[in-house]
C-alpha positions in Angstrom: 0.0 0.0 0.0 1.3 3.5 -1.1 2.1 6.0 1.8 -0.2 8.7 0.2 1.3 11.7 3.1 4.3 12.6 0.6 2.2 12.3 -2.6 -0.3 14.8 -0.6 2.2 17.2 0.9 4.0 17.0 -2.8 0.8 18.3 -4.8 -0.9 20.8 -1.9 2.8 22.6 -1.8 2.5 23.3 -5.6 -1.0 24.1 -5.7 -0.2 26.8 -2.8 2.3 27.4 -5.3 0.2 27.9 -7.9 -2.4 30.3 -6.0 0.7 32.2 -4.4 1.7 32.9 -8.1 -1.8 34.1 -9.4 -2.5 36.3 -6.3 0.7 38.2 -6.5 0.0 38.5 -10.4 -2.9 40.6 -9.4 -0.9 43.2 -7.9 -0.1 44.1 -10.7 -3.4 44.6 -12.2 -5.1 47.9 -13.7 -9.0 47.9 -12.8 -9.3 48.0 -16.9 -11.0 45.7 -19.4 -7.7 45.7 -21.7 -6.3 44.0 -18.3 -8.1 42.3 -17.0 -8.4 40.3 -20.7 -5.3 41.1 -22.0 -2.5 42.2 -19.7 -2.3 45.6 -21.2 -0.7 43.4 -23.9 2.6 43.6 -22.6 3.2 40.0 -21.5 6.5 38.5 -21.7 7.0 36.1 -25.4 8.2 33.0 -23.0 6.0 33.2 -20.3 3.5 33.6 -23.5 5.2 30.2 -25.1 5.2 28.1 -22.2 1.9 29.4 -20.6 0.4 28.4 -24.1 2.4 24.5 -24.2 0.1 24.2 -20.4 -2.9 25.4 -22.1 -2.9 23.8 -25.4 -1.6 20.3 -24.1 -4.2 20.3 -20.9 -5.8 16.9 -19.4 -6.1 15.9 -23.1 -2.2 15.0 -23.2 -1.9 13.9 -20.0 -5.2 11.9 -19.7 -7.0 11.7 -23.0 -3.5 11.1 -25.2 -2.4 8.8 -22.9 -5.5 6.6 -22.6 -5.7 6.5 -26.5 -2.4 5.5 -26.9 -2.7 2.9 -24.6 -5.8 1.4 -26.5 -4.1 1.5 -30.1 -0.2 1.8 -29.7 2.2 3.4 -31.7 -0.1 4.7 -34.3 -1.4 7.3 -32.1 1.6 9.3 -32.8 0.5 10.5 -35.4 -2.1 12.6 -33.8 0.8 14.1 -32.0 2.7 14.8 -35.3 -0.3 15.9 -37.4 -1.1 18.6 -34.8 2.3 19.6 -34.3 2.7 20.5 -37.9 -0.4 22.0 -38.3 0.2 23.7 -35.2 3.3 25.1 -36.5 1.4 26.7 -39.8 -0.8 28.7 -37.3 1.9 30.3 -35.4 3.8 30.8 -39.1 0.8 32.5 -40.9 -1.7 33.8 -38.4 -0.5 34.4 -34.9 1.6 37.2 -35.5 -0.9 38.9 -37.8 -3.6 38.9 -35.2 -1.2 40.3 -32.7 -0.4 43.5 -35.2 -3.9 43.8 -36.4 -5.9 43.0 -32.6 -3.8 46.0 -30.9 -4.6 48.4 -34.4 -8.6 48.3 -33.8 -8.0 47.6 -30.0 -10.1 44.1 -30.1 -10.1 42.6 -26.8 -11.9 39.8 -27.3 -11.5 37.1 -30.7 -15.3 37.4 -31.1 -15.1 41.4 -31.1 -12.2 40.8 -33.7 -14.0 38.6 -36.0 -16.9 41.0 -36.6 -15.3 44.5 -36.1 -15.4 46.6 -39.5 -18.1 44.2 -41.2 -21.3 45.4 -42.2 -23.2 43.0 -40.1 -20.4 42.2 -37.9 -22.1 42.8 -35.0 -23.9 39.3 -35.6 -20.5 38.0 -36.6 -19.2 39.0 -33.1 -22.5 37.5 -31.1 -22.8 34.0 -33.0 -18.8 33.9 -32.5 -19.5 34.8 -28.7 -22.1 31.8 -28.5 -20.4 29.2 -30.1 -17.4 30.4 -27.6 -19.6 29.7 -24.8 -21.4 26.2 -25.9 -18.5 24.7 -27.1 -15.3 26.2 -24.5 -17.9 25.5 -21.9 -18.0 21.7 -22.7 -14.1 22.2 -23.3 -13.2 23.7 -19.7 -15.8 20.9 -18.0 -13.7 17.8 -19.4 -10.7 19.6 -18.3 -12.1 19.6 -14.3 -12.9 16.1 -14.6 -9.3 15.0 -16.0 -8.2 16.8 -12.9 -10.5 15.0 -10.5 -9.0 11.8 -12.0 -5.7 12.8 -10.3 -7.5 13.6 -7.2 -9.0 10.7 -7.4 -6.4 8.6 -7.1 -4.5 10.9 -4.5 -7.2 11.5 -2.2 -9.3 8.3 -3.0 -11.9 11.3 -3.5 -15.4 10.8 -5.7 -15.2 12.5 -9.0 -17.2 15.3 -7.8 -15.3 16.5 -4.9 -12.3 16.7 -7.7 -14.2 18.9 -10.3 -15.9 21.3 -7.5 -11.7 21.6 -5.7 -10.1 22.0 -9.4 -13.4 25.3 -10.1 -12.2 26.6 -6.8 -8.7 26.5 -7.4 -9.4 28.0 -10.8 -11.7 30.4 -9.2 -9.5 31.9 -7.2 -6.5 32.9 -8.6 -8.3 34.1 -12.3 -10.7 36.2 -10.3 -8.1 38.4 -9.1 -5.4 38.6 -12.0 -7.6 37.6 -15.3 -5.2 37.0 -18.1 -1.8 37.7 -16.1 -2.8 35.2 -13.8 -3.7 32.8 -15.8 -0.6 33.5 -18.0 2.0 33.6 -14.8 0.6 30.6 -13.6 0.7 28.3 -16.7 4.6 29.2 -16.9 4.9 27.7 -13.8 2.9 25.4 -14.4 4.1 24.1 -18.3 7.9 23.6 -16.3 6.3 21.3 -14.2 4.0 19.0 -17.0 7.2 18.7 -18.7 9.5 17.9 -15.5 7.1 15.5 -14.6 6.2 14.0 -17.8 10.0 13.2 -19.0 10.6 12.3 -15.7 7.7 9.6 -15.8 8.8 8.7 -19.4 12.1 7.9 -18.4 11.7 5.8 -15.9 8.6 4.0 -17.2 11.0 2.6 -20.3 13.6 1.5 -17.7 10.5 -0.6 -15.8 9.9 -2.1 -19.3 13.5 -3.4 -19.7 14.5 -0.7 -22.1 13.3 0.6 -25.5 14.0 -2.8 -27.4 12.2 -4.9 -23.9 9.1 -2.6 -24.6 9.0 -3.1 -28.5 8.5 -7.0 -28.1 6.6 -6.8 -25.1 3.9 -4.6 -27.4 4.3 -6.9 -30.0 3.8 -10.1 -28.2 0.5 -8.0 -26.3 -0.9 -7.5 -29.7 1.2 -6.6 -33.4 -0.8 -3.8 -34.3 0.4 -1.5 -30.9 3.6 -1.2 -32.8 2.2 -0.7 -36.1 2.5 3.2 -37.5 -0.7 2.5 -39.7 -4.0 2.4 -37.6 -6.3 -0.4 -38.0 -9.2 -0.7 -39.8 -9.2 2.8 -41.2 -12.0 3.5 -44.0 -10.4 5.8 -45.9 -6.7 5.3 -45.2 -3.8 6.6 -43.2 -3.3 9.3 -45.5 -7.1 11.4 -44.7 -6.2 10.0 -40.8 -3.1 11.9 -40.8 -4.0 14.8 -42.9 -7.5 15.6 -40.5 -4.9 15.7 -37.1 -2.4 18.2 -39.6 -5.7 20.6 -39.8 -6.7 19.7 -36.3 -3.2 21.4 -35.0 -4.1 24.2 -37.7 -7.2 24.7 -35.8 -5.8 26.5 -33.1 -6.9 29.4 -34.9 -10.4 28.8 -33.9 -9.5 28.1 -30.3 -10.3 31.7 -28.6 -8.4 30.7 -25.2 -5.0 30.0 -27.3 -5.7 33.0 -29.9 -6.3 35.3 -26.9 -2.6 34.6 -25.7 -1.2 35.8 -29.0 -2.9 38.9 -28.8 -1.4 39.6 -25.1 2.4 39.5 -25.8 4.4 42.3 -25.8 5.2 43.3 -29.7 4.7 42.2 -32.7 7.9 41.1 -33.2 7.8 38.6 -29.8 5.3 36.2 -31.4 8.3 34.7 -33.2 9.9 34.3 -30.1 7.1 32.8 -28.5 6.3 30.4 -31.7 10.0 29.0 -31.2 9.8 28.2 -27.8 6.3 27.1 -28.0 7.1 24.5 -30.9 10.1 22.9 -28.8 8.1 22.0 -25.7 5.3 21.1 -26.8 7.5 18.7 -29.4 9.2 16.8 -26.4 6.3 16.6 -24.2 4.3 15.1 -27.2 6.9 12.3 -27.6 7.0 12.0 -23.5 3.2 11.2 -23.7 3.0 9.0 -26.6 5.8 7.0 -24.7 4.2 6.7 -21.1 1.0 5.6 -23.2 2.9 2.5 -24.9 5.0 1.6 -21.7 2.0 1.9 -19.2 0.4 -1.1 -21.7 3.3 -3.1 -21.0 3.4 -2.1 -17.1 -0.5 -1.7 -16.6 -2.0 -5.1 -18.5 -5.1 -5.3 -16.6 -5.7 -1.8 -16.8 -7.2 -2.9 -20.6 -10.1 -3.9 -19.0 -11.2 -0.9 -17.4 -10.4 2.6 -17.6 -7.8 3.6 -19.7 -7.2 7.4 -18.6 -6.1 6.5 -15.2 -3.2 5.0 -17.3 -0.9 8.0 -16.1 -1.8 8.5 -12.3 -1.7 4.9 -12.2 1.6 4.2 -13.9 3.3 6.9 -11.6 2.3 5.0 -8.2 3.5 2.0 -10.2 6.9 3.2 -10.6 8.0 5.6 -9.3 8.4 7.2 -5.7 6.2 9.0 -3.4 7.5 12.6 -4.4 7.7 11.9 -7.9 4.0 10.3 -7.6 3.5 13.7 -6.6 5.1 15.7 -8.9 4.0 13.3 -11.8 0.0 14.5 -10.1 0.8 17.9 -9.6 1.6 18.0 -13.3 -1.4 16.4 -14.7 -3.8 18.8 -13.0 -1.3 22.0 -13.5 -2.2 20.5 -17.6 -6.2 20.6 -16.5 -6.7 23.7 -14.8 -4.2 25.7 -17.2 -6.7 25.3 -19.9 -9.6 25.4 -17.6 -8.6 29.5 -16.3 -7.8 30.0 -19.9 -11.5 28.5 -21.1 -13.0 30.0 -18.6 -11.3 33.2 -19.0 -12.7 33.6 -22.9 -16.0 32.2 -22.1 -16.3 35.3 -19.6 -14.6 37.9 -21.9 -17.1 36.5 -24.9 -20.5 37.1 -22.0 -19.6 40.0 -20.6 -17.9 41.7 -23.5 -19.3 40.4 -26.6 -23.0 39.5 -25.3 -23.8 42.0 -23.1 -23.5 45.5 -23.9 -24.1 46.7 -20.6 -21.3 44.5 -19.1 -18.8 45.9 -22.0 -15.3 47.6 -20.8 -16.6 47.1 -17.5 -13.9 45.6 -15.0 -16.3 44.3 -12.7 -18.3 42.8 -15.3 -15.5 41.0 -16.6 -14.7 39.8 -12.9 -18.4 38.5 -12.1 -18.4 37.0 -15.4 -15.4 34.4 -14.2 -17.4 33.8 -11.3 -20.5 32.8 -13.5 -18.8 31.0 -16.0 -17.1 28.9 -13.0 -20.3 27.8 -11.7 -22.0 27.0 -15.5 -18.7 25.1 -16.4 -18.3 23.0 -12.8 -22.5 21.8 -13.4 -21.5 21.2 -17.0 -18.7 18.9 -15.6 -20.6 17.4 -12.9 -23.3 15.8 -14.9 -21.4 15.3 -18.1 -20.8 11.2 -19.0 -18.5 11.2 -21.7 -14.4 10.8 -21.7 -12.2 13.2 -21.6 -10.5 13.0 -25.1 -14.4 12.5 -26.6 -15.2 15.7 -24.8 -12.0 17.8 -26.2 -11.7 16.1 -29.5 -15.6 17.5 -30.1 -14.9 20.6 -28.7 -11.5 21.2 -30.6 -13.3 20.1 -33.9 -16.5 22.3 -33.0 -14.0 25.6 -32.4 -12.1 25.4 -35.2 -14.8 24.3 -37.9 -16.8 27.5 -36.9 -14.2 29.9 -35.7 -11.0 28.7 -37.3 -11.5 30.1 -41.2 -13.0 33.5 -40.6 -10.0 33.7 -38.4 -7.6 33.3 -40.9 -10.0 35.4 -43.6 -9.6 38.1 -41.5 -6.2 38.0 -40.0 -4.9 38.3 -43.8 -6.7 40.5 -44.3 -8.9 39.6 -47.1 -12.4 40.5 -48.3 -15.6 39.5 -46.1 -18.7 40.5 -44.9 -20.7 39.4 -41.9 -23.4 37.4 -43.8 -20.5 35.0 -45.6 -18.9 34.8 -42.1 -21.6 33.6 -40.4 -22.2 31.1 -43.3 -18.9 30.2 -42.9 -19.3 29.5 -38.9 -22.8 27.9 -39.6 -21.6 25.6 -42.1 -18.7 24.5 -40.5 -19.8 23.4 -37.3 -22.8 21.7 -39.2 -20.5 19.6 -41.0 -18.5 18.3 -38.3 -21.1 17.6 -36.3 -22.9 15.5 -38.8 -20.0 13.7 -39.4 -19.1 12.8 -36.0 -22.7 12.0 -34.8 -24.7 11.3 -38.4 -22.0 9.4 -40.0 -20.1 8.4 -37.2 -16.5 8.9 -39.4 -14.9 10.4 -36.5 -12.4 7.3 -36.3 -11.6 7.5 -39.5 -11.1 10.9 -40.1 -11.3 13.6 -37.4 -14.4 15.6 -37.8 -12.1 18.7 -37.7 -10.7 17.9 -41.3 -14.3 18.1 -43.4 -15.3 21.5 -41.1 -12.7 23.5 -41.8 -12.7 22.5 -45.9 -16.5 23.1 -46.2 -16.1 26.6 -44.1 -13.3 27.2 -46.7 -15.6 26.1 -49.8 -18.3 28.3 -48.6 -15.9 31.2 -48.6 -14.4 30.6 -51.7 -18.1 30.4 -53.3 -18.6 33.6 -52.2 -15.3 35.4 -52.8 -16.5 36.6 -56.1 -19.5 38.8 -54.8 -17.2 39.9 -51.5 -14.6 41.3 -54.6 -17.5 43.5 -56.2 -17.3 46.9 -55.5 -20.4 48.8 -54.3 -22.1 50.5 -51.4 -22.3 49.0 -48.3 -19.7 46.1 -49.9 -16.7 44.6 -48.0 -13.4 46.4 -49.7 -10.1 44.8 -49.6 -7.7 47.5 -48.0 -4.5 46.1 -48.9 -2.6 48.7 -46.5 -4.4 47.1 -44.2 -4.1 43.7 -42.2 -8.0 44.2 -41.8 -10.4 44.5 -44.7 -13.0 47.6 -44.2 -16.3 48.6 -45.0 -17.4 51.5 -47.1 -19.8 52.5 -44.0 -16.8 52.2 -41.4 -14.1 54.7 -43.3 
């Protein structure tokens, strides 16, 4: 039996830690909007970087990942590789364009800087706000119950007491520094997912005997975990791998990553940022995929149940009480960096986007992260469905409706709110038929048909967005923002 006091005093240090961090952030606030969302847009490029590897990897690498890996071996790198590239196109082509062009018409929000200058863009900037709130809502709820899976198995605690302590935690520290908070904290907190995940990694592939030990022992467990082609693929490896390349793309429709790019300090730090980014999230991708093969090797009967306790488990397994510790402390430093950042846009897009009496109203904003806690903790309290089904919808559902009129309107090219909302409306339709009407998700991640169709739609209407006329969208090309005839 595991003495559970060092694993305890391990992960309540760092989550002192943690709220230490985020209250002293907030003495540095300004009782502004623009701060309280943004930092004043004068945060650091590598507290930026690593603040987004904690948010973009969340309970989904460290829970979901893991889990799926463990159920179909070495082909779920690819997942990992595919987002990665794609992932690396965003920050290339968008990131820094939405920094430059955000701080020129002083958009706080990614709704607000979907719609502003459109005629119509004030619908643009309400249905972006809604879809925000449905779908990061459903996204910040699976990240509280990957962190009650942790507590779970620390405290020995029911799955609600876990989702209700990781709100509070959340609560707490993004209440009084917003962004900065949120932003100082992941920093922290992205050292210690990667610490801890390497740290597992290693010693989980000495456990198994060594890389060559844990090839054969996959093997002799089942060929296909140590195949690079998934199984039983309807359309192919090459559509599989291609949908998880425009899943990491997708980031452009994810408004608590975008909102990050918006907040660093210049222009010119988003390359900085993009660099860093790109090398930690690469090496904690590879650490994940591995504790996923090795804990099939070290964790047989865990086959049988469920498969995203495969990391908390694996961790008592082998290695010490204070690295048990750590190894938790990381895992739910993954779930509620996301969750503040979710929670965080879902608040900016309520009180800024949907309410105009709420707008550029620092209070507002502040009771808004209070409201948003308690809607996304019930959300997560009655919700059934896994983690990585919960984020892999969500992801798909953001960037299929969000994700093209991003990257429309951080180039800079011609639009007008009735073709963006077609876009949005079209996109999410089309995922969502084909994950619950065709039931293709498997086989090619819903993510991959949203975004093309979103695309198409624009496309189709590019030749009537070109045509000059009154109350007609009008490429400025001095201009990383198209404007309207009514808004010069």
């Amino acid at each position: 039996m595991i003495n559970r006091t060092p694993i305890a005093a391990t992960f309540l240090v760092f989550i002192a830690l943690f709220i230490g961090v985020g209250l002293y952030s907030g003495t540095r606030r300004q009782t502004t909007t623009e701060d309280y969302l943004l930092a004043g847009r004068d945060v650091n490029p590598w507290f930026t970087a690593l603040s987004a590897v904690a948010t973009g990897n969340s309970g989904f690498m460290f829970i979901g990942l893991i889990g799926f890996t463990y159920d179909i071996g070495l082909s779920a790198v690819w997942l990992t590789v595919g987002h990665l590239v794609g992932d690396t196109l965003a920050w290339v082509t968008v990131h820094q364009r939405l920094r430059k062009a955000s701080e020129d018409i002083q958009a706080e929000t990614v709704s607000s800087f979907l719609g502003h200058g459109l005629v119509g863009g004030q619908w643009v900037t309400r249905v972006a706000a809604i879809i925000t709130l449905g779908f990061l809502g459903v996204y910040a709820a699976a990240q509280l119950q990957a962190g009650s899976k942790a507590l779970s198995v620390l405290f020995d605690w029911p799955a609600g007491w876990g989702i209700a302590f990781s709100a509070a935690v959340v609560a707490i520290y993004c209440v009084t520094g917003g962004i900065r908070a949120s932003i100082w904290v992941g920093s922290v907190q992205s050292i210690l997912m990667m610490v801890s995940m390497l740290a597992l990694a290693g010693v989980a592939i000495a456990a198994s005997g060594g890389v060559s030990a844990l090839w054969h022992q996959l093997h002799s467990i089942d060929a296909s975990l140590v195949s690079l082609a998934p199984s039983g693929l309807a359309f192919g490896i090459v559509p599989f791998v291609l949908a998880w390349t425009v899943s990491g793309f997708g980031v452009v429709g994810q408004p608590h990553i975008m909102v990050r790019a918006m907040a660093i300090d210049s222009v010119k730090g988003v390359g900085t940022a993009r660099n860093v980014y790109i090398l930690f999230s690469t090496l904690f991708s590879i650490a994940a995929v591995v504790v996923g093969l090795t804990a099939r090797v070290l964790l047989p009967s865990l086959a049988s149940g469920d498969t995203e306790m495969a990391l908390p488990q694996l961790a008592i397994t082998v290695l010490p009480a204070l690295m048990v510790g750590l190894v938790l402390v990381g895992l739910f430093s993954a779930t509620i960096s996301t969750a503040d950042a979710q929670l965080l846009s879902c608040s900016a897009a309520l009180t800024q986007d949907l309410l105009p009496k709420a707008e550029n109203t620092y209070r507002s904003a502040r009771l808004g992260t209070l409201a948003m806690v308690a809607v996304v903790l019930g959300i997560a309290l009655v919700s059934t469905d896994n983690v990585f089904a919960l984020v892999t919808f969500a992801w798909a559902a953001l960037a299929a409706s969000l994700g093209m009129v991003m990257v429309v309107r951080a180039m800079g090219w011609p639009l007008n709110g009735a073709v963006a909302i077609a876009m949005m409306v079209s996109g999410i339709a089309t995922a969502l038929f084909w994950r619950v009407g065709l039931h293709l998700s498997a086989d090619v991640y819903e993510v991959l048909p949203g975004m093309v169709v979103s695309g198409l739609v624009y496309g189709a209407s590019l030749p009537l967005l070109r045509t000059p006329g009154p109350g007609k969208t009008r490429f400025d090309s001095s201009s990383s923002l198209e404007v309207t005839d009514s808004a010069r």
